[in-house]
ROTORSE-988670 format. One record per residue (C-alpha): residue number from 1; residue in one letter; chain; x, y, z. Coordinates in nm, 4 decimals. Layout:
<atoms>
n NUM res A chain A east X north Y up Z
...
</atoms>
This chain:
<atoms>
n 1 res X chain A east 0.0921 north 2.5332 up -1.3537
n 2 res X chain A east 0.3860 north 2.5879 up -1.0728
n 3 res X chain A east 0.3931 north 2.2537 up -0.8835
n 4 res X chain A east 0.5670 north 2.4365 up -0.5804
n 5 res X chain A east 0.3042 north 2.3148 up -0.3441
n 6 res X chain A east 0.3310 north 1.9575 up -0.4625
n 7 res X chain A east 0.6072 north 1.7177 up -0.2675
n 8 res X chain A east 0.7053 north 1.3672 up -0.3591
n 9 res X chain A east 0.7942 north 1.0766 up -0.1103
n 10 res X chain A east 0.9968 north 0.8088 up -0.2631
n 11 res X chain A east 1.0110 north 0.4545 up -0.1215
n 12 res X chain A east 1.2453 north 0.1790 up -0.2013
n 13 res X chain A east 1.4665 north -0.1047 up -0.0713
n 14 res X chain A east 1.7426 north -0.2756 up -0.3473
n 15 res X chain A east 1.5996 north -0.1646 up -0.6547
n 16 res X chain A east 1.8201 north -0.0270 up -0.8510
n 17 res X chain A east 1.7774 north 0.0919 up -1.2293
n 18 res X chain A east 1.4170 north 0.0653 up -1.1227
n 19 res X chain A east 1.5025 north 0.3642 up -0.8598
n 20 res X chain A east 1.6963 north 0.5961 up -1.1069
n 21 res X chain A east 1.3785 north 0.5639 up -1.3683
n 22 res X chain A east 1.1561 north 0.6666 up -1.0755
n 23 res X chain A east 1.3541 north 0.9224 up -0.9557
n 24 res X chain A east 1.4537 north 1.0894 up -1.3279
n 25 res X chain A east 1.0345 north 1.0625 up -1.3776
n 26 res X chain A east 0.9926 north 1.3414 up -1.1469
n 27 res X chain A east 1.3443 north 1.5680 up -1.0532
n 28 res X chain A east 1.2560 north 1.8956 up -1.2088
n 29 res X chain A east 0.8895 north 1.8455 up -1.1523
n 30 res X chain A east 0.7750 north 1.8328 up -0.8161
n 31 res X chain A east 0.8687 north 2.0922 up -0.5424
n 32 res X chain A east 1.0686 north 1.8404 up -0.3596
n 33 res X chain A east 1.1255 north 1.4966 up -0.3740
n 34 res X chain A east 1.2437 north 1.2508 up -0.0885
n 35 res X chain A east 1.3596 north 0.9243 up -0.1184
n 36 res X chain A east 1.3729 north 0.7012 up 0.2088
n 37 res X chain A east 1.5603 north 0.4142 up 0.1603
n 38 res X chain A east 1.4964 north 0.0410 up 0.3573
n 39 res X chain A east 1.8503 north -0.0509 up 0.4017
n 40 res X chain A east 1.9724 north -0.0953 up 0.0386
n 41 res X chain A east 2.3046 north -0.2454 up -0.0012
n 42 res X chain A east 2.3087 north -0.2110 up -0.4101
n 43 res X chain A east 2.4244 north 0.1478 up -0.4159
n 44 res X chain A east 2.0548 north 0.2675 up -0.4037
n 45 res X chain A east 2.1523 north 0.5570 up -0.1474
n 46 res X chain A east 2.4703 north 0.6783 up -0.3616
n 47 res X chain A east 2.2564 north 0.6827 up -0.6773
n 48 res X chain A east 1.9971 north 0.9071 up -0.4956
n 49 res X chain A east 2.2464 north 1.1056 up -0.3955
n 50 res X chain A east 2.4363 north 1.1571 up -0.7131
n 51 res X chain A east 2.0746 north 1.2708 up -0.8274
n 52 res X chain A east 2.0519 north 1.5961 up -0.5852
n 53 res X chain A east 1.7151 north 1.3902 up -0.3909
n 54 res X chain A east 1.7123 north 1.4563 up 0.0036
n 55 res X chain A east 1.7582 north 1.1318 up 0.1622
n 56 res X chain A east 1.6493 north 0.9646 up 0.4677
n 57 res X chain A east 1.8044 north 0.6345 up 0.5544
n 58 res X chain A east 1.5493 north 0.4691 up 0.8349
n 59 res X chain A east 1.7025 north 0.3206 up 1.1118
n 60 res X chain A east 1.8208 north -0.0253 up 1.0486
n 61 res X chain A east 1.7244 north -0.1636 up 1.4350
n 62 res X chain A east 1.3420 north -0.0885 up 1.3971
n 63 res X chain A east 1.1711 north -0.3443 up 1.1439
n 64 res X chain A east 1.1243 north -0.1618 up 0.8184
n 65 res X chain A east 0.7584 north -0.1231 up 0.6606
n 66 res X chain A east 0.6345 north 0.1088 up 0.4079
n 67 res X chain A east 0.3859 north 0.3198 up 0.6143
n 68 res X chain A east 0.6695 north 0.3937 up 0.8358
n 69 res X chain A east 0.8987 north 0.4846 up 0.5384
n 70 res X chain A east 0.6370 north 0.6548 up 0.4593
n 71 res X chain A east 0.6009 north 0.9081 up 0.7533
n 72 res X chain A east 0.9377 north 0.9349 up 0.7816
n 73 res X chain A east 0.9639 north 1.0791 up 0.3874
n 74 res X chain A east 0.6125 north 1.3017 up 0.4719
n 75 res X chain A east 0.7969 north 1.4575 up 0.7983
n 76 res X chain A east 1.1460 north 1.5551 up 0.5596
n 77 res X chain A east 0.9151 north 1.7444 up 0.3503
n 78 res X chain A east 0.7719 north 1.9415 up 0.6184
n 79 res X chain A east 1.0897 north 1.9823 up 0.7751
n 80 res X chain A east 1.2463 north 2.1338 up 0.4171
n 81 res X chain A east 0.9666 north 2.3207 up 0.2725
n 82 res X chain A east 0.6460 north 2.4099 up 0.4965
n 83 res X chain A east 0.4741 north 2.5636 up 0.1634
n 84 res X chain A east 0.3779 north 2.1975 up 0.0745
n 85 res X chain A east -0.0070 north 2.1215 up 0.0415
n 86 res X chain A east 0.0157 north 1.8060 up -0.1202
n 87 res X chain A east 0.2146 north 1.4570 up -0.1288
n 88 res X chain A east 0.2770 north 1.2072 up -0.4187
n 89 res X chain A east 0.3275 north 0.8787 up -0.2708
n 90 res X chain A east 0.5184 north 0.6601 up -0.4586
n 91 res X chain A east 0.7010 north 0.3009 up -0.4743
n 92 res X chain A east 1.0599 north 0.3341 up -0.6133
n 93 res X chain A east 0.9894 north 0.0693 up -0.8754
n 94 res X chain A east 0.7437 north 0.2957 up -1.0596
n 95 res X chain A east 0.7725 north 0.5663 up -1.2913
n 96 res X chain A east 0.5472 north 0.8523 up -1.2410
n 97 res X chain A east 0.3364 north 0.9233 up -1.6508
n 98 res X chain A east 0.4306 north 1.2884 up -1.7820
n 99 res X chain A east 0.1311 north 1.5093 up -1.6546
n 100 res X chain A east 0.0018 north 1.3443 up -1.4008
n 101 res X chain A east 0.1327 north 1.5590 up -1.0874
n 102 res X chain A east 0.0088 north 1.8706 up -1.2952
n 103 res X chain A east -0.3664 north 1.6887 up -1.3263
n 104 res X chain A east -0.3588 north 1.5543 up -0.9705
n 105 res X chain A east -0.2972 north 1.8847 up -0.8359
n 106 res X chain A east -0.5738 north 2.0395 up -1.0034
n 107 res X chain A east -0.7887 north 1.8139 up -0.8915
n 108 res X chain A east -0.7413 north 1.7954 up -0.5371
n 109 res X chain A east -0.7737 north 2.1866 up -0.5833
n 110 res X chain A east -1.1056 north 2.2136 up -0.7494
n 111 res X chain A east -1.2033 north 1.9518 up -0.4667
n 112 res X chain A east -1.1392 north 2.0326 up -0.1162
n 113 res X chain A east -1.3275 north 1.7851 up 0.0504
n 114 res X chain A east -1.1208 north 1.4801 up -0.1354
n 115 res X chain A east -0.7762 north 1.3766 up 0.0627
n 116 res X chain A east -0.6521 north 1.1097 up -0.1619
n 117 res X chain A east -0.6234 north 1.1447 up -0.5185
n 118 res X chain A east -0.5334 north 0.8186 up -0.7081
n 119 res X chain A east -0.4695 north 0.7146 up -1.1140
n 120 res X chain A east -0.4021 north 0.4294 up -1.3078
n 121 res X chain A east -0.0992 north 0.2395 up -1.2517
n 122 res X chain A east 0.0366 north 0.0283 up -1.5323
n 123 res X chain A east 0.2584 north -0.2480 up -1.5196
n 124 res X chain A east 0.5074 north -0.1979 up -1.7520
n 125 res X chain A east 0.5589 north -0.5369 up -1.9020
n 126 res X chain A east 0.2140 north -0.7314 up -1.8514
n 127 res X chain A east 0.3120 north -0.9655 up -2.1228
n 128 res X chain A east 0.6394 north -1.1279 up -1.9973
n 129 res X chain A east 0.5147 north -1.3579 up -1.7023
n 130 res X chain A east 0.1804 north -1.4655 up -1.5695
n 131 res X chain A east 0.2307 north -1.3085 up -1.2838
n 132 res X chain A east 0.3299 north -0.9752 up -1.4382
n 133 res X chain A east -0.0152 north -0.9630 up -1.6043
n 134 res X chain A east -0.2052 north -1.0688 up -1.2986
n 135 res X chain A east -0.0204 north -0.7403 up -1.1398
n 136 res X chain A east -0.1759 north -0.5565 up -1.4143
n 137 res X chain A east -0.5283 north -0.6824 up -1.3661
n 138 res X chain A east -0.5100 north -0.5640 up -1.0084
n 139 res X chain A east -0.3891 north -0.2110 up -1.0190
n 140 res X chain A east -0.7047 north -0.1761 up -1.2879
n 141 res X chain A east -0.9414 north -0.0274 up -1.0369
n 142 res X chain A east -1.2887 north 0.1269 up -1.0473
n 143 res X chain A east -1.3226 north 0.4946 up -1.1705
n 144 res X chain A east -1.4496 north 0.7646 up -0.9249
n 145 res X chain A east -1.5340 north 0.7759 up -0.5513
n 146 res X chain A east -1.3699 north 0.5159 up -0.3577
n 147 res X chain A east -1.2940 north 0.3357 up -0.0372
n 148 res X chain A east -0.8809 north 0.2487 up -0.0628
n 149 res X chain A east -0.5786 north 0.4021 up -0.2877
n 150 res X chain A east -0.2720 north 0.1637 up -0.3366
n 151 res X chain A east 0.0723 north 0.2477 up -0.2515
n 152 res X chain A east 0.1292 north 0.5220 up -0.5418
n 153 res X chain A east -0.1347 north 0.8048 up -0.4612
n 154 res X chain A east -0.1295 north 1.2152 up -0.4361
n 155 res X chain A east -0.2808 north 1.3009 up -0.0795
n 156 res X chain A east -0.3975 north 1.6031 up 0.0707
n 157 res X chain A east -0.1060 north 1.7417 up 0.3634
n 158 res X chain A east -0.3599 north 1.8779 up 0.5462
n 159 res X chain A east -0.5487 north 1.5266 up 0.5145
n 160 res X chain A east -0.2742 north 1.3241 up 0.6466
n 161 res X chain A east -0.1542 north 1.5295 up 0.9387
n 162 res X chain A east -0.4853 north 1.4994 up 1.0438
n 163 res X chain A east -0.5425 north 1.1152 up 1.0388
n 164 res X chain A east -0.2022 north 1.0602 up 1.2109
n 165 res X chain A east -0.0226 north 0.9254 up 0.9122
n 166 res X chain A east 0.0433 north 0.5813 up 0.7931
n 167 res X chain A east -0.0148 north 0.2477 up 1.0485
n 168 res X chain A east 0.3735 north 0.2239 up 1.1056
n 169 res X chain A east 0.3052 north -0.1773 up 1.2158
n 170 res X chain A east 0.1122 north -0.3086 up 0.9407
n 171 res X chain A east 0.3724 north -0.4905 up 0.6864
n 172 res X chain A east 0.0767 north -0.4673 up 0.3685
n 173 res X chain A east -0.2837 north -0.3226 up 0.3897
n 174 res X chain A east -0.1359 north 0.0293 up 0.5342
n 175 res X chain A east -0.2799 north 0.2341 up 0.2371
n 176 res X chain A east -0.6538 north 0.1105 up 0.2678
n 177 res X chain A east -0.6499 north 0.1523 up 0.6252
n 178 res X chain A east -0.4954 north 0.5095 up 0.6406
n 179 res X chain A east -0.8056 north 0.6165 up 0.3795
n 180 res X chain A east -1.0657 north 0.4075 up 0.6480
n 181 res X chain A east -0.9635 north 0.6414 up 0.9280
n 182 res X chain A east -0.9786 north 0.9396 up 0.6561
n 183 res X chain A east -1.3163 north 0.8392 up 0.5475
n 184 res X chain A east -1.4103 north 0.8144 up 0.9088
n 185 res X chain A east -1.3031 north 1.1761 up 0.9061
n 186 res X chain A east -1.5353 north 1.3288 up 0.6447
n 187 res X chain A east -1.2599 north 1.2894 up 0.3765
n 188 res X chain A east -1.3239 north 1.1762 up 0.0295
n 189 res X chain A east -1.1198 north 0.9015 up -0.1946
n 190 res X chain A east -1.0910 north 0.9400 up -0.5514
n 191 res X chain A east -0.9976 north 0.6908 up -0.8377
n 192 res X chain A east -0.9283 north 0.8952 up -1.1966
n 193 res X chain A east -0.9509 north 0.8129 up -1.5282
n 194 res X chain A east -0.6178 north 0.9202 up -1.5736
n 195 res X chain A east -0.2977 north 0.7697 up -1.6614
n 196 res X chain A east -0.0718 north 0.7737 up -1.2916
n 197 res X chain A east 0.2474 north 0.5610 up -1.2614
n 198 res X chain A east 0.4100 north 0.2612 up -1.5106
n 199 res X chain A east 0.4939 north -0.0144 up -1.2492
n 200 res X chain A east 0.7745 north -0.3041 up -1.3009
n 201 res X chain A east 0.7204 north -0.5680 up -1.0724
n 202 res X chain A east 0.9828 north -0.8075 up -1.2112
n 203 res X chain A east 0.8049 north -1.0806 up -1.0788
n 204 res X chain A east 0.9249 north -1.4544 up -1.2933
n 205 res X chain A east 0.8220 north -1.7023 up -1.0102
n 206 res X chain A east 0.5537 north -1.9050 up -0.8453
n 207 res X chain A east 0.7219 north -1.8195 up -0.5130
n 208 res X chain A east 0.7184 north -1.4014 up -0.5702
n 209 res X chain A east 0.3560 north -1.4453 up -0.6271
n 210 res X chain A east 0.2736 north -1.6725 up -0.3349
n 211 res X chain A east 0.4732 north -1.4600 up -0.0832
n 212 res X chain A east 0.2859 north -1.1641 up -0.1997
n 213 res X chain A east -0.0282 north -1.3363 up -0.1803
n 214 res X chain A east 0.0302 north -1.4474 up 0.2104
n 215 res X chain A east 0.1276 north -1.1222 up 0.2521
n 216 res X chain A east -0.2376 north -0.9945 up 0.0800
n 217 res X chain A east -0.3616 north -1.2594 up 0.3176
n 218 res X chain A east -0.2079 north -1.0893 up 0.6883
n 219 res X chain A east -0.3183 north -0.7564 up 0.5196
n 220 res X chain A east -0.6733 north -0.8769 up 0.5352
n 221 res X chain A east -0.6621 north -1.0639 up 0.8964
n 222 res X chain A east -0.4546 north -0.7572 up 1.0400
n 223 res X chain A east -0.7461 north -0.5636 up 0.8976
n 224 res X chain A east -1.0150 north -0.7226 up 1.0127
n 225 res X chain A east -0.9350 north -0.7115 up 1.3616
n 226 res X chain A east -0.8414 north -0.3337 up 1.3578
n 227 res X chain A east -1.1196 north -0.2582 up 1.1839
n 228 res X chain A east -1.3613 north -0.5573 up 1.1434
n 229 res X chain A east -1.6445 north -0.3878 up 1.3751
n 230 res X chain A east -1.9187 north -0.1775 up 1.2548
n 231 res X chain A east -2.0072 north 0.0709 up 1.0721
n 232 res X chain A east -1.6778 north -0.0439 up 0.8348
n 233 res X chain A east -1.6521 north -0.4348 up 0.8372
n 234 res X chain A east -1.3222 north -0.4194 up 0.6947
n 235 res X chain A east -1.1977 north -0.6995 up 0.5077
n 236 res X chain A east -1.4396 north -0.9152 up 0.7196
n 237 res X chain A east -1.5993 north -1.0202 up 0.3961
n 238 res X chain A east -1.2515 north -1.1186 up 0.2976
n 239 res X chain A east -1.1237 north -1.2913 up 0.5826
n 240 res X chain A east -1.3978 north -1.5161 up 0.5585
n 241 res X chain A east -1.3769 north -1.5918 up 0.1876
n 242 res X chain A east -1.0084 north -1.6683 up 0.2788
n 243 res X chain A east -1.1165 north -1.9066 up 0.5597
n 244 res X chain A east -1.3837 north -2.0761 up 0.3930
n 245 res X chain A east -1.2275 north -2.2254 up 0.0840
n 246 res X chain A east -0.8382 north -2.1821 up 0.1680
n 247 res X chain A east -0.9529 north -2.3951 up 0.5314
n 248 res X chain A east -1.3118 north -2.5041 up 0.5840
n 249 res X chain A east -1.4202 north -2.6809 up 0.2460
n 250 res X chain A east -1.0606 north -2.8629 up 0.2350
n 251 res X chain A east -1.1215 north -2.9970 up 0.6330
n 252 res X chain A east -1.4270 north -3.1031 up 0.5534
n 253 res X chain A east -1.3476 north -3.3209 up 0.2546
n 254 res X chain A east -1.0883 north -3.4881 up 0.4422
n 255 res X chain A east -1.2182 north -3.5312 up 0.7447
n 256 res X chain A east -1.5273 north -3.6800 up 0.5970
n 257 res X chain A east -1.3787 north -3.8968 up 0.3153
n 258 res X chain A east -1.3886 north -4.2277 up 0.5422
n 259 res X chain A east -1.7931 north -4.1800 up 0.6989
n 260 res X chain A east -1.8579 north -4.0897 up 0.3378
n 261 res X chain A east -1.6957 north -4.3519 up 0.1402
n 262 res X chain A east -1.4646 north -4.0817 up -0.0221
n 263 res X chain A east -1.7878 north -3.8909 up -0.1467
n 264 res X chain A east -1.6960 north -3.6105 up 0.0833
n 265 res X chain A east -1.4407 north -3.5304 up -0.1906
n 266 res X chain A east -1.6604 north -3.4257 up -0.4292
n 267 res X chain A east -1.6700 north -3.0882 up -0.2059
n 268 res X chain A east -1.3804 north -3.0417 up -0.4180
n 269 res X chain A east -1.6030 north -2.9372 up -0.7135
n 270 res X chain A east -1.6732 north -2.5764 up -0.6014
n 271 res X chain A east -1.3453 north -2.4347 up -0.6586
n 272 res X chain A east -1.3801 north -2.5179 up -1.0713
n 273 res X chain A east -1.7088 north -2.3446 up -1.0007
n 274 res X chain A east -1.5773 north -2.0461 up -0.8041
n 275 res X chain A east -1.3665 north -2.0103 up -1.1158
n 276 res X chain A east -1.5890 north -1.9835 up -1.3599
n 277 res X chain A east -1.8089 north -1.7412 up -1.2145
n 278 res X chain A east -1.4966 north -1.5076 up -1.1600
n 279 res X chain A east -1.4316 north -1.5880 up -1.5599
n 280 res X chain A east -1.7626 north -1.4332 up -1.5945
n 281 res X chain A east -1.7373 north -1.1295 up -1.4034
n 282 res X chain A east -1.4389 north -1.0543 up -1.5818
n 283 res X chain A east -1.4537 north -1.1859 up -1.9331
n 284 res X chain A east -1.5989 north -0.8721 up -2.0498
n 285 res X chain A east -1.3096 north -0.6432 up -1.9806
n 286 res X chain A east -1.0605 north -0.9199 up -2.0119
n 287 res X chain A east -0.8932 north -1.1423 up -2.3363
n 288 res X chain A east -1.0547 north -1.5152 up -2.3050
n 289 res X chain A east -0.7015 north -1.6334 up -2.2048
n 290 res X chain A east -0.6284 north -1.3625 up -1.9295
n 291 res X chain A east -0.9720 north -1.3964 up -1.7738
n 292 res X chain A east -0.9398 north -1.7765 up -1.7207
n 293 res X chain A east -0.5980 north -1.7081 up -1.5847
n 294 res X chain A east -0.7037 north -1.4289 up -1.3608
n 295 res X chain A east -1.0283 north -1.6212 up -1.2015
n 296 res X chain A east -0.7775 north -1.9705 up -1.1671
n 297 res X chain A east -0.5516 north -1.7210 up -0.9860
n 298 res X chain A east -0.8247 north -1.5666 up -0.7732
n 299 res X chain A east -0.8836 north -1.9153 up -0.6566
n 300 res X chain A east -0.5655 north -2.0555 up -0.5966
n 301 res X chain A east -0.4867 north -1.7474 up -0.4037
n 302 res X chain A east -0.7149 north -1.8207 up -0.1061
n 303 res X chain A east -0.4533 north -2.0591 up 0.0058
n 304 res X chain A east -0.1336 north -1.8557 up 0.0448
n 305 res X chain A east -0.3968 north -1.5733 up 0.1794
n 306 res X chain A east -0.4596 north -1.8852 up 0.4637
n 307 res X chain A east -0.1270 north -1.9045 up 0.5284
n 308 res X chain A east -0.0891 north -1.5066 up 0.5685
n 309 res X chain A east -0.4204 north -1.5085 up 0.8093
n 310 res X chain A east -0.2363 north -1.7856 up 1.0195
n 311 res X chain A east 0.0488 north -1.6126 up 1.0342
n 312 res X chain A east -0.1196 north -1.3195 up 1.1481
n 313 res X chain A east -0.3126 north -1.4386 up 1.4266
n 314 res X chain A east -0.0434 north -1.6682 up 1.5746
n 315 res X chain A east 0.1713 north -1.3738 up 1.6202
n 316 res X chain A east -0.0930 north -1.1808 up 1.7689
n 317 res X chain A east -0.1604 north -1.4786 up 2.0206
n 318 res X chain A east 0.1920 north -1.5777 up 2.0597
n 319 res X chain A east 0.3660 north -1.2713 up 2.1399
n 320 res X chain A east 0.3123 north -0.9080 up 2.2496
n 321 res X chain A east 0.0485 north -0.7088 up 2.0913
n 322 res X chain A east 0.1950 north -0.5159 up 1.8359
n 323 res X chain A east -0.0118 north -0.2395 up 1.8939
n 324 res X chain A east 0.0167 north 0.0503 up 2.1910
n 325 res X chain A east -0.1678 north 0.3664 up 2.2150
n 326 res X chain A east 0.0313 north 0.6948 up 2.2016
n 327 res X chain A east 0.0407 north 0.8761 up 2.4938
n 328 res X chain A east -0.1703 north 1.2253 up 2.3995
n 329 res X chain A east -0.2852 north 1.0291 up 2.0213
n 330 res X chain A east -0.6421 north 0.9778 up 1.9738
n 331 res X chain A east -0.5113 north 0.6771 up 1.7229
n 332 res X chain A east -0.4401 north 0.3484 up 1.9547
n 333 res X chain A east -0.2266 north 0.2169 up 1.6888
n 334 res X chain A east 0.0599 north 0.4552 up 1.6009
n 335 res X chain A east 0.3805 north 0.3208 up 1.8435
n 336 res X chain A east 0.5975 north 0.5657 up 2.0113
n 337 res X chain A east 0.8842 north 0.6048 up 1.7901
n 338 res X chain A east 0.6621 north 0.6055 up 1.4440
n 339 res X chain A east 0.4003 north 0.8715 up 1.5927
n 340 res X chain A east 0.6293 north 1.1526 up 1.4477
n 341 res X chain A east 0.3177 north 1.3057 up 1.2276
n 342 res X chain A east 0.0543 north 1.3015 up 1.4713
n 343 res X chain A east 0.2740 north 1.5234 up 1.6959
n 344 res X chain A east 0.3493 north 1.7733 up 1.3761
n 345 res X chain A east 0.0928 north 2.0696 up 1.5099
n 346 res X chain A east -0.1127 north 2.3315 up 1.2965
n 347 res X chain A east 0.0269 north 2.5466 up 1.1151
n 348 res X chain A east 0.2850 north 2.3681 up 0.9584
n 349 res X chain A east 0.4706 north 2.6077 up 0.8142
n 350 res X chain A east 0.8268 north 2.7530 up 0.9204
n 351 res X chain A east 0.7881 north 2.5056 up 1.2043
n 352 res X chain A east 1.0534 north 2.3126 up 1.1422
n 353 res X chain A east 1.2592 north 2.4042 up 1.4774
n 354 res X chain A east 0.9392 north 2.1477 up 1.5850
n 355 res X chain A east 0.9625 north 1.8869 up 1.3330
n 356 res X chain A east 1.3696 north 1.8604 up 1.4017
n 357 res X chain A east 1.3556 north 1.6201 up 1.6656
n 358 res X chain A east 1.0294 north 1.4387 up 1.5453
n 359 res X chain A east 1.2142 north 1.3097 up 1.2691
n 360 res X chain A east 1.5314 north 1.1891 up 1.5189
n 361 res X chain A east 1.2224 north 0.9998 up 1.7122
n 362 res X chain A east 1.1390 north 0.8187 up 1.3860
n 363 res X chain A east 1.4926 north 0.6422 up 1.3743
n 364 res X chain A east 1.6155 north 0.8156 up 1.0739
n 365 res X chain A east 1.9211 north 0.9570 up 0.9086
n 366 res X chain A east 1.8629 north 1.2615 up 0.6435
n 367 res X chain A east 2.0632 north 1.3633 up 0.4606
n 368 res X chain A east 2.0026 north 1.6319 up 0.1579
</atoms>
């Protein structure tokens, strides 16, 4: 099957070998492929470029994210090739499975109502730290219709242009709120039962996995307050998980340890309990040892996820709102300079006199 509609966006900051493997996994296979780098300073640009990929270097005086990275990678492949129906999202440290652009293709054919087409992502070496594995556990998803993809996905051009694109603010969370506002549009999510990308998150330390948990954390907060209102409720449930046993049940041990003679401790008790009943959610599908570990992990995570809610709504009562509405943009959170793809206008192709000086308003340098 010719793959000429099919484009691939790249994404990547520092990563080195991990960046060649994901870049060698699909040269020669998709129609184009664009790798936007986040300000790498280990030769990551120079490799790309040794490896014939167009290049866009985002703008190093506008905080970097990965929805706006992103954009900026979606708008290049308009700007190149205007034949392109479909997008593979994906992070520079994975390596797309043989196939699996061929399959996705197909599917989002024989289904024109689905935007977002997603697979299984791997991690590529589960067994070498806890944390590794717990990466692993995650990325294992339910099969068919869905509400959210993750950050490696095959979307519909059409699909994106019409939701405005990636959240260009949000630092994590960007993916499940992009395929909110598609859902909102009549679009369908899909999980397959299909093989999708190997993943190596190199991750050997308590502090990797606590920073990316606080980051889960803001995700959730962030979007709860975009989106926390009915019909969608999203991540409300979350937020006040997070709240309740990363904040409440802690407060209220200490604060009534002295009225209570120290009883107030045994309040304490629930988290063993939370774990166990995660341990039997999951000890079906898991090994004995990896299900304990996950549901201990589950549990211990609602405290960095705290710290990432704090975080989250300090800075949105300390400072300026991060958020502005678009002049002439039905979405109120797209800024100025990152609204490049809700100004792209039907039909995209051989518009790319147009799409020119979008992609200057993103802050970005291509190159090819």
């Amino acid at each position: 099957m010719s793959l000429k509609r099919v484009g691939l966006v790249a994404i990547g900051r520092n990563e080195g070998d991990r960046l060649r493997q994901c870049l060698l996994s699909v040269i020669g296979k998709a129609a184009r492929v664009v790798y936007v780098d986040s300000g790498s300073t280990d030769g990551s640009i120079e490799l790309a470029r040794s490896l014939g990929v167009d290049i866009v270097e985002l703008d190093l005086s506008t905080p970097f994210t990965a929805a706006r990275a992103r954009n900026a990678g979606f708008a290049r492949l308009l700007q190149v090739d205007g034949q392109i129906e479909f997008i593979q999202f994906v992070d520079s440290d994975c390596e797309v499975v043989e196939g699996w652009l061929n399959f996705a293709q197909r599917e989002l054919e024989a289904y024109p109502d689905v935007a977002v087409l997603c697979g299984r992502r791997r991690e590529r070496f589960p067994e070498q730290t806890i944390y590794n594995l717990l990466c692993d556990i995650e990325w294992n998803t339910p099969v068919g219709e869905t509400k959210a993809c993750g950050g490696d996905s095959m979307m519909r051009a059409k699909a994106f242009q019409q939701a405005e694109g990636f959240n260009p603010t949000l630092i994590a969370g960007e993916e499940p709120e992009l395929c909110l506002r598609l859902r909102q549009k009549g679009w369908k999510i899909l999980r397959l039962d299909a093989e999708m990308t190997w993943h190596d998150a190199q991750m050997t330390h308590f502090s990797q996995w606590w920073k990316r948990s606080l980051r889960a954390g803001h995700a959730y907060a962030e979007g709860a307050w975009l989106h926390g209102r009915e019909p969608e409720h999203h991540w409300v449930r979350e937020s006040w998980s997070i709240r309740f046993y990363g904040l409440l049940i802690p407060l209220l041990a200490l604060s009534l340890a002295w009225s209570t003679k120290g009883l107030s401790f045994l309040l304490l008790g629930i988290y063993p309990l939370v774990a166990y009943r995660i341990y039997r959610r999951v000890q079906q599908e898991l090994k004995s040892k990896d299900a304990v570990l996950y549901a201990l992990f589950c549990v211990l995570g609602k405290f960095p996820q705290l710290q990432g809610q704090i975080q989250f709504h300090l800075g949105r009562l300390l400072t300026t709102p991060g958020f502005s509405r678009v002049q002439g943009s039905s979405n109120p959170h797209l800024l100025s300079p990152e609204s490049a793809i809700a100004r792209i206008p039907q039909p995209w192709h051989n518009k790319a006199s147009v799409i020119e000086p979008l992609i200057d308003r993103c802050g970005v340098n291509v190159q090819a």
